[in-house]
C-alpha positions in Angstrom: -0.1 -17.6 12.3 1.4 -14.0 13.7 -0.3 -10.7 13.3 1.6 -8.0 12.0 0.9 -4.3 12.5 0.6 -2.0 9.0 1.2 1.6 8.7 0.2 2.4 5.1 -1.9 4.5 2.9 -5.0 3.0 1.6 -4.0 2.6 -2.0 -2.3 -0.2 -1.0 -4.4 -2.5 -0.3 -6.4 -1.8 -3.4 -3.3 -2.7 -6.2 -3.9 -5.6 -8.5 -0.7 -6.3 -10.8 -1.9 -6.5 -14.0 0.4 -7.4 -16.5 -1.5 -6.6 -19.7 -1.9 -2.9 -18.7 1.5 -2.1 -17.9 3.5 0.7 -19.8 6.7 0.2 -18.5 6.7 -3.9 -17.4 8.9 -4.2 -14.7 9.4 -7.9 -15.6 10.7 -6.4 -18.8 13.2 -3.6 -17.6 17.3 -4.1 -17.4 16.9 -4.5 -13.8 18.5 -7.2 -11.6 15.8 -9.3 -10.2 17.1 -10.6 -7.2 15.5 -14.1 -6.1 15.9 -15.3 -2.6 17.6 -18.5 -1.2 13.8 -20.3 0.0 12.4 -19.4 -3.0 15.6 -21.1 -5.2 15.2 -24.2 -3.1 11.6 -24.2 -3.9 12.4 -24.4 -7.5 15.3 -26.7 -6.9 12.8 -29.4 -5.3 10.2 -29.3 -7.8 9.2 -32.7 -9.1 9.2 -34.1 -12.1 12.8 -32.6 -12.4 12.8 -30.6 -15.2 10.7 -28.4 -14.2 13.2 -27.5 -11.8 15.8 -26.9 -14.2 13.3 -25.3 -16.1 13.2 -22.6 -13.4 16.6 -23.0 -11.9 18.4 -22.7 -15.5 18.3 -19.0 -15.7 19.1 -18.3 -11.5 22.7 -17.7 -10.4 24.0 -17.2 -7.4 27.1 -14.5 -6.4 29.5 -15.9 -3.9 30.5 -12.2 -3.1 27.1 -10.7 -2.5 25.6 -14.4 -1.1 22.6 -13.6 -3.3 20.6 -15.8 -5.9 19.6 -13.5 -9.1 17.9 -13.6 -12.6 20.7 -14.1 -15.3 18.7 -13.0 -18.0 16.9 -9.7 -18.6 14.5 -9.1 -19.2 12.8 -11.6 -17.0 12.8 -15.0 -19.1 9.7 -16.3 -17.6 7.9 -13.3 -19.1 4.9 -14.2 -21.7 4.2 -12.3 -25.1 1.2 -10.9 -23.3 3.1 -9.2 -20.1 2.3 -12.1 -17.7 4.6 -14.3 -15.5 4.8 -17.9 -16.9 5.4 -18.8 -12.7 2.5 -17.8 -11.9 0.3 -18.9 -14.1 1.4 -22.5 -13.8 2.2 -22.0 -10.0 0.3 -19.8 -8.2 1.1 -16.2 -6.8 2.4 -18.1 -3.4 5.4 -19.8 -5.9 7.0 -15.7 -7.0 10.5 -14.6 -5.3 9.6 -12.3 -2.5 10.6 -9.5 -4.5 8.3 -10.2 -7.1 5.5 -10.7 -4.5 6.6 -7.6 -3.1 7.1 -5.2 -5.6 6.0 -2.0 -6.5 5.4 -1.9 -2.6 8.1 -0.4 -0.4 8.5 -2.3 3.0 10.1 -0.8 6.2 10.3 -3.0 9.4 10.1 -0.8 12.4 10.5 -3.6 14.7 6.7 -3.1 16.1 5.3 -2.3 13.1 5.8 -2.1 9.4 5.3 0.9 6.7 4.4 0.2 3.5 3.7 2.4 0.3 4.7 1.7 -3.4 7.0 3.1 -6.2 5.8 5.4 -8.4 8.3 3.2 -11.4 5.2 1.3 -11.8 2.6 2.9 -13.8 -0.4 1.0 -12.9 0.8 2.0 -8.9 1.3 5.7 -10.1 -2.0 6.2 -11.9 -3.8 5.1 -8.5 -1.2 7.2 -6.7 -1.4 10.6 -8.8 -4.6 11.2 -10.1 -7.5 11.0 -7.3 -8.8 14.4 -6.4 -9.5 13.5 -2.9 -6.1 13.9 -0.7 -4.6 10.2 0.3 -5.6 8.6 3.5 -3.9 6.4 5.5 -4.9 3.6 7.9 -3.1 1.5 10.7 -4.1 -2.6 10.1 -3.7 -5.9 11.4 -2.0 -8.7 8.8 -3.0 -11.9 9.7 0.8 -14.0 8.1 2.0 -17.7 8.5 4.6 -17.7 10.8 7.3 -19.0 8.2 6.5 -15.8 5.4 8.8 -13.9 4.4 8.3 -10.1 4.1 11.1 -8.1 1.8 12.1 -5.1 3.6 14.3 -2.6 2.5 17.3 -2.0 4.9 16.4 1.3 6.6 17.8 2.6 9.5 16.3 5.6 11.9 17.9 7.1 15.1 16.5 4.9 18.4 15.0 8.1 19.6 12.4 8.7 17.0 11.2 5.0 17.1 8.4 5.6 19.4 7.1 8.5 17.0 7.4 8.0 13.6 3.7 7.7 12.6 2.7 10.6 14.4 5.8 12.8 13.2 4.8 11.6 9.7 1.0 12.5 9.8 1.8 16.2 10.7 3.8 16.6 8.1 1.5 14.5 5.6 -1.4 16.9 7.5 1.1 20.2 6.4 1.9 18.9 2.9 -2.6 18.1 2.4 -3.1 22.1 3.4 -5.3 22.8 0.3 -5.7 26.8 2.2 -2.0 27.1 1.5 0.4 26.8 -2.3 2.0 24.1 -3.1 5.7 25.9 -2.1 3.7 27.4 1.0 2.7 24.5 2.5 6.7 23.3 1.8 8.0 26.7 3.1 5.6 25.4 6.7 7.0 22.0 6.2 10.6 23.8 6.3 9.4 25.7 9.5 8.7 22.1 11.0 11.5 20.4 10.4 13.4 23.1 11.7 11.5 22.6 15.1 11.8 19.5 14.9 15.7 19.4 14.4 16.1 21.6 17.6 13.8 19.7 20.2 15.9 16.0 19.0 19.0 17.9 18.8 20.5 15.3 21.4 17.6 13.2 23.0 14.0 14.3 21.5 11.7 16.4 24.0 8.7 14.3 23.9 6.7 16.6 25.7 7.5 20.0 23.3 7.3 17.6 20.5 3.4 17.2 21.6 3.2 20.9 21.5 4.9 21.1 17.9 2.4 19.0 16.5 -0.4 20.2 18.5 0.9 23.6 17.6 1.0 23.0 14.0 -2.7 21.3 13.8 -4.7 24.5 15.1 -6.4 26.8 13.0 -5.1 29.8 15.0 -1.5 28.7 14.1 -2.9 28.7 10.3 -4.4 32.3 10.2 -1.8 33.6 12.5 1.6 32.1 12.3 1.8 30.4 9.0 1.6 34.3 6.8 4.4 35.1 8.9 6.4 32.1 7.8 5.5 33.0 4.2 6.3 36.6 4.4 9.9 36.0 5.5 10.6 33.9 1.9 11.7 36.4 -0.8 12.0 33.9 -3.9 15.5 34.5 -6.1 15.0 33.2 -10.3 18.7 33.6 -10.6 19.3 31.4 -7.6 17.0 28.7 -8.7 18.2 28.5 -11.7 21.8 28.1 -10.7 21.4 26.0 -8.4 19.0 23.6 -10.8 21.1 24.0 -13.6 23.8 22.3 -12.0 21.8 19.5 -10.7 20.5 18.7 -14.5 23.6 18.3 -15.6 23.7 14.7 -13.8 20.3 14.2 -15.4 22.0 15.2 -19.0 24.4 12.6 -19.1 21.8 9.9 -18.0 21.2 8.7 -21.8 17.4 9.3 -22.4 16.4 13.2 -22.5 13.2 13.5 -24.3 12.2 14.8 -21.1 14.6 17.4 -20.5 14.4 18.9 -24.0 11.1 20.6 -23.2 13.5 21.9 -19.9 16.1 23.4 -22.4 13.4 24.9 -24.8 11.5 26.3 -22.5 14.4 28.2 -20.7 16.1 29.1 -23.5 19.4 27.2 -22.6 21.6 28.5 -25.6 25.1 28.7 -25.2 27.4 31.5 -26.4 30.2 31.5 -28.9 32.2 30.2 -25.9 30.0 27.3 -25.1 28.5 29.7 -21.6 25.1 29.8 -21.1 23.6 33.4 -19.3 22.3 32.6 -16.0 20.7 36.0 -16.2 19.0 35.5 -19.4 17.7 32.1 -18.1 16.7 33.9 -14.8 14.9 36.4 -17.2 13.3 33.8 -19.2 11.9 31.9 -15.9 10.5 34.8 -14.6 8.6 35.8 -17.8 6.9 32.7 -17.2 5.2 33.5 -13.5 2.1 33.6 -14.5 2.4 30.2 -16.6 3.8 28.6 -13.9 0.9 29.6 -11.4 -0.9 28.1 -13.8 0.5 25.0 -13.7 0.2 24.7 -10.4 -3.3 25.5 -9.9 -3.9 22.8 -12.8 -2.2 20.1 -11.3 -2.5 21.3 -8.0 -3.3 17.7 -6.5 -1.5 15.6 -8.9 1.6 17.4 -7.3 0.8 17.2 -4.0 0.0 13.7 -3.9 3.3 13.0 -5.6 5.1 14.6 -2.2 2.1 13.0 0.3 4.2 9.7 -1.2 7.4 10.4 -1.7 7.9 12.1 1.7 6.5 8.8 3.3 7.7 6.1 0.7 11.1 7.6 1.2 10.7 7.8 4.9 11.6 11.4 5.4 12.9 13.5 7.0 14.9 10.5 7.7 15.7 9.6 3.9 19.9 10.2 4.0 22.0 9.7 7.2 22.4 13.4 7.4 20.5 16.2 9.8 17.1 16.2 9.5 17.5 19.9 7.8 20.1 18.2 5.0 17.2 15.5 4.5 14.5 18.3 3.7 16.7 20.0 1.6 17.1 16.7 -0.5 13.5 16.5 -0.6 12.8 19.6 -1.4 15.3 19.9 -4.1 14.4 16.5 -5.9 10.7 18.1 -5.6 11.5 21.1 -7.5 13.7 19.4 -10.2 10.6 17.3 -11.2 8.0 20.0 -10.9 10.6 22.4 -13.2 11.1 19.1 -15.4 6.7 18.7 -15.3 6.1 22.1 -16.1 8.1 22.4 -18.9 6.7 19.2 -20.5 3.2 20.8 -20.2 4.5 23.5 -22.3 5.3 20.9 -25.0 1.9 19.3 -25.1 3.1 16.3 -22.9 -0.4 16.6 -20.4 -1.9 13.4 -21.1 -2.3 10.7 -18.8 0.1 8.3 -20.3 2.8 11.1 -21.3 2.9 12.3 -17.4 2.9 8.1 -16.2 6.2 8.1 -18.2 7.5 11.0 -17.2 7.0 10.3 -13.4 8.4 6.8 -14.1 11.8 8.0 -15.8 12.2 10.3 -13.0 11.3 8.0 -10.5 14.2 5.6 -12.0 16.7 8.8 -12.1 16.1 9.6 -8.3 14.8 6.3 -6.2 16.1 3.4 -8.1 19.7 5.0 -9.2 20.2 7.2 -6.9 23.1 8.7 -8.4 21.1 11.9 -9.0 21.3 12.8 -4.7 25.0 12.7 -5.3 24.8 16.0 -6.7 21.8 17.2 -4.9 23.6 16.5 -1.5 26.4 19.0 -2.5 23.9 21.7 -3.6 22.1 21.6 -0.5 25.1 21.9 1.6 26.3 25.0 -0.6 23.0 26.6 0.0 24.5 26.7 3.8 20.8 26.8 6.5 17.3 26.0 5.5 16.0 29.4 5.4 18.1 30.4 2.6 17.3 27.2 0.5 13.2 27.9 0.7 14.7 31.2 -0.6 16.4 29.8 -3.4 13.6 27.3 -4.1 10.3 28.2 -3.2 8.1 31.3 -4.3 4.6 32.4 -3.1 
């Protein structure tokens, strides 16, 4: 047996995979499922032998990629009632180690491991989103047989930060958990952060003013003294905002299913002209009619929001996410933050506030963003434009 060492929020240890109560399967989705080699040859050696070919029948294997993977999809082994045929006859120990694995997220840090789960899965999500009490974490010992596999997803962060990821990524978990401050305020301090942070690891990290930062950042004096400062220096620009996530949408648009960016279009008016141009004025105008509705909104889902970014900043591993500065990496986040609060907000409007309506919203754009990916393409490119990360809280965040 070997002991591993877990860094992971406390959810995670509570999940059950249930089957039965899923509203997006992801044993039923037009994913790859990818199976690995020991688990094939598991299936391969299976006696009498057609069981085997039972389970081998639908697994083929790419000479390009060297990887074993589900022919069919959705998953053939899947029963009428939303439960895996392997594992009912098998056990759980006999699933790939990517169904064992998933909706968790798995980094190896060499010493330890981070784990967290996708937000794609709805039962994960509801556990995820809803609580009123602000996530914890905790740091565990896994007890493992020395031959298990664990699926990791290929991550890579500089050598220098090694040493202090958790304690990097509980000050800004701490920043983003400030119920004193907005939702965009506690960001706008998150921005002030990274900024720091970017200087003092600018070529090998300070260790010693890194200390201070946190430290810095944790005291109340810095809270009633420093942080209105950082607010008072954010003057938020509608027209900005809007042009800049106007452009982004339009990846979103050509993604196939829009039901959730109708409510978007509605809501902000988005008419074109006799020449096919919409008015980025008039959209502007129409945003900004809506202040008060939109303060609203976030007092009303005040902690549904900011446990969507307590996870997303650590399942994604930020600021760390993209092989770019750590500035670029909160401007992704930030961005990919305000596109979904825009798209959430307007869906609200429309009567789309139950529990189930929001579990598919969050799941769609969880597929757009973290599981395509394609979407960053064109975020990337807007954060550059926006040039330093002063001017992008301006173009993003309000007070």
């Amino acid at each position: 047996m070997r002991e591993d060492l877990y860094f992971q929020p406390e959810y995670v240890g509570k999940f059950k995979c249930d089957g039965t109560r899923c509203i997006n399967s992801c044993c039923a989705r037009q994913w790859n499922i990818l199976v690995d080699a020991k688990t094939y040859e598991k299936y391969s050696r299976l006696k009498p032998a057609d069981k085997a070919r039972e389970l081998t029948a639908h697994i083929k294997y790419d000479r390009d990629r060297e990887i074993y993977f589900m022919e069919c999809k959705p998953c053939p082994f899947l029963t009428e009632k939303k439960l895996c045929r392997i594992q009912l006859a098998y056990g759980e120990k006999f699933l790939s180690a990517v169904c064992m694995t998933y909706p968790r997220q798995i980094y190896n840090f060499r010493k330890f491991f981070e784990q967290s789960m996708t937000l794609s899965c709805s039962l994960a999500a509801e556990m995820i989103l809803f609580p009123r009490e602000p996530m914890k974490f905790e740091l565990l010992r896994v007890l493992k047989d020395d031959d298990a596999e664990t699926a990791c997803a290929e991550f890579q962060i500089p050598e220098k930060f090694l040493p202090h990821i958790i304690e990097i990524q509980a000050a800004m978990i701490s920043i983003l958990q400030e119920r004193r401050l907005t939702i965009d305020g506690r960001l706008i301090v998150l921005g002030f952060f990274l900024d720091k942070l970017d200087e003092i690891s600018a070529d090998a990290l300070d260790e010693d003013a890194l200390t201070k930062l946190i430290a810095a950042y944790e005291s109340k004096k810095f809270l009633a003294e420093q942080v209105p400062r950082m607010l008072a220096v954010v003057s938020f620009d509608a027209k900005k905002f809007i042009g800049t996530v106007l452009k982004i949408l339009e990846t979103l648009y050509g993604g196939g299913e829009t039901k959730f960016l109708r409510p978007v279009s509605e809501t902000l008016q988005l008419v074109p002209d006799d020449k096919g141009r919409v008015s980025l004025a008039k959209v502007a105008a129409n945003y900004e009619r809506l202040t008060a509705a939109r303060k609203s909104f976030r007092a009303q889902y005040a902690t549904f929001l900011e446990n969507y970014l307590v996870n997303e900043i650590f399942l994604n591993c930020y600021p760390w996410r993209f092989t770019e500065t750590i500035t670029i990496n909160y401007g992704m986040f930030v961005t990919t933050y305000k596109i979904f609060e825009l798209i959430l907000f307007a869906a609200t409007l429309k009567g789309f506030d139950g529990k189930g309506d929001l579990l598919k919203l969050v799941d769609w754009y969880t597929v757009q963003t973290n599981h395509d990916g394609k979407i960053y393409e064109k975020i990337s490119r807007q954060v550059r434009l926006t040039g330093d990360i002063f001017s992008l809280t301006e173009t993003l965040l309000e007070q």
